[in-house]
C-alpha positions in Angstrom: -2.9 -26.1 -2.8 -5.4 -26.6 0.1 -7.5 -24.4 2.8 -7.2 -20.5 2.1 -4.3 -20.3 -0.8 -7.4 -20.4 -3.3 -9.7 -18.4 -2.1 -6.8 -15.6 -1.8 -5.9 -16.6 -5.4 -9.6 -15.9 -6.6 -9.6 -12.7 -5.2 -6.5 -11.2 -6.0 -6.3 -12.5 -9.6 -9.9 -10.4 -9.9 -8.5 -7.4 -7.7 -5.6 -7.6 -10.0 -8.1 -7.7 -13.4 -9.3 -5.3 -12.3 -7.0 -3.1 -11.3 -5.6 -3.7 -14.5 -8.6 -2.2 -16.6 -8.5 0.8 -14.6 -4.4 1.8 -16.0 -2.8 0.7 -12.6 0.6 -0.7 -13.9 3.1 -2.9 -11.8 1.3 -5.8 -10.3 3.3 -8.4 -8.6 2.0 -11.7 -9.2 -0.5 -13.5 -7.7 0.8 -16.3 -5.7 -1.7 -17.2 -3.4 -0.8 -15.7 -0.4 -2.6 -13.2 1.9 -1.1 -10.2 0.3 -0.9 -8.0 -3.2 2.0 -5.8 -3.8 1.7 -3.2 -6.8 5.0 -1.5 -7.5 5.3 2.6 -7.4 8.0 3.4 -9.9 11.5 1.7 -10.7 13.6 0.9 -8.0 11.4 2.5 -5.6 12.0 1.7 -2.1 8.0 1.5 -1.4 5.1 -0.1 -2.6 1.2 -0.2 -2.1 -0.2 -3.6 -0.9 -3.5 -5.0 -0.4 -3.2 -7.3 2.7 -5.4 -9.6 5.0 -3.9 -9.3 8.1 -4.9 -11.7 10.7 -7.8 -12.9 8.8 -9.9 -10.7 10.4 -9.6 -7.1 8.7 -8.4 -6.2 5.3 -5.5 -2.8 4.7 -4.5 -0.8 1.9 -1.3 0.6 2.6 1.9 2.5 1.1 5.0 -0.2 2.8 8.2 1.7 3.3 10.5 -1.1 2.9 14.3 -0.8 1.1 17.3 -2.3 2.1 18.3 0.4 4.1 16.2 1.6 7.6 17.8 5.3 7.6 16.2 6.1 4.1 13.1 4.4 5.4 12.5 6.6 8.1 14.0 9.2 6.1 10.7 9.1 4.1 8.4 8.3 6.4 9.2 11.3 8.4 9.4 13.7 5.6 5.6 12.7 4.7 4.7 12.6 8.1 5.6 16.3 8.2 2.6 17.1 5.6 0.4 14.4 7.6 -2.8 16.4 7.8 -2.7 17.3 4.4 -2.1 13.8 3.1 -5.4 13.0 5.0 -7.4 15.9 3.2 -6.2 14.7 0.2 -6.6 11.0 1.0 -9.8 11.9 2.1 -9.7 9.8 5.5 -7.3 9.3 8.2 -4.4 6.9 7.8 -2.7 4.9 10.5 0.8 5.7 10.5 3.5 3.0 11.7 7.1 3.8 12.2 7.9 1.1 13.3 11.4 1.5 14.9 12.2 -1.7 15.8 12.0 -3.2 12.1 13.8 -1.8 8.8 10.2 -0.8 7.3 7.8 1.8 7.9 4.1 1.6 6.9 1.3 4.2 6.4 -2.3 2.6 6.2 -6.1 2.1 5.8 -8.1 -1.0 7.4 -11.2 -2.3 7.3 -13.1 -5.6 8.8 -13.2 -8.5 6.1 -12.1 -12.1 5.9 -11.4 -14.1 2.5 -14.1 -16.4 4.0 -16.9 -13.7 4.0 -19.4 -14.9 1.9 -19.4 -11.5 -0.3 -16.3 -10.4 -1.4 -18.2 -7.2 -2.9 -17.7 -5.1 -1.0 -14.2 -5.8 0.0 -12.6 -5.8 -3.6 -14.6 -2.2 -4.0 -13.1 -0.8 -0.9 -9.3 -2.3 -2.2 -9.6 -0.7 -5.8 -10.7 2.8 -4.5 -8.1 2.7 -1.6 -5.2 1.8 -3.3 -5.8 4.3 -6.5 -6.4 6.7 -3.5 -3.1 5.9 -2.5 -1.4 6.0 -6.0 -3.4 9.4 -6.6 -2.2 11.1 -3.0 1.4 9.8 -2.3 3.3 10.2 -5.6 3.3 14.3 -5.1 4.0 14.2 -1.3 6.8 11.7 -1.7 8.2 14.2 -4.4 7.9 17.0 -2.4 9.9 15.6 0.2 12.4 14.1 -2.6 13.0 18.4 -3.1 12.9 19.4 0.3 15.8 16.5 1.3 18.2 16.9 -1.7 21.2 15.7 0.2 19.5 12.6 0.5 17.5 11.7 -2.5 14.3 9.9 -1.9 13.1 7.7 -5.3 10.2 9.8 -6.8 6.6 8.0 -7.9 
């Protein structure tokens, strides 16, 4: 394994430890890539992730992401319909991507940070608070819309 695999490695092994001590259940595994998924519930058709993107900037984020595009957007909409109160309860504003021309949605946070920044601090702080944000916030909107769509039943938290 050579250039950034073990750096990302380090950090999401600790993120993971981490996350770990503080109750959060359903941690993929570390592989080394730039990316940590952390399951929301059984056969859930979204996940939170921990991603550096472009190795520039880091996101927490809830990915939107089953087999099937119509249920995708299905929830994504229905939670974009509460959007403004998701952000009070998040506490900051999200960036929301439908994106159309691909089968998943996303709904995220972003920050600047690199794996080669010296102080990974900082970083790991900002990941643990955003995704337990997200796993604190989502999980009652995403029933919610579950209730308010019956016909087509959304996976609950």
């Amino acid at each position: 394994m050579s250039g950034r695999n073990p750096k990302y490695r380090a950090f999401f092994q600790a993120l993971a430890a981490e996350l770990a001590a503080q109750g959060v259940t359903g941690i993929g595994t570390v592989s080394g890539g730039n990316w940590l998924r952390i399951a929301a519930g059984p056969k859930a058709i979204y996940h939170y992730a921990i991603v550096f993107n472009g190795g520039k900037k880091l996101t927490a984020e809830l990915y939107i992401g089953g087999s099937r595009k119509k249920k995708n957007e299905e929830l994504f909409d229905a939670l974009s319909l509460v959007k403004a109160e998701i952000h009070a309860d998040f506490g900051e504003t999200l960036l929301w991507d439908r994106l159309d021309s691909e089968a998943c949605c996303r709904i995220s946070i972003t920050r600047p940070g690199s794996i080669d920044d010296p102080d990974l601090t900082d970083i790991s702080a900002w990941a643990i608070s955003r995704i337990l944000a997200f796993r604190r916030v989502f999980p009652p909107h995403i029933a919610a819309a579950a209730s308010r769509h019956p016909s087509a039943p959304i996976p609950s938290a």
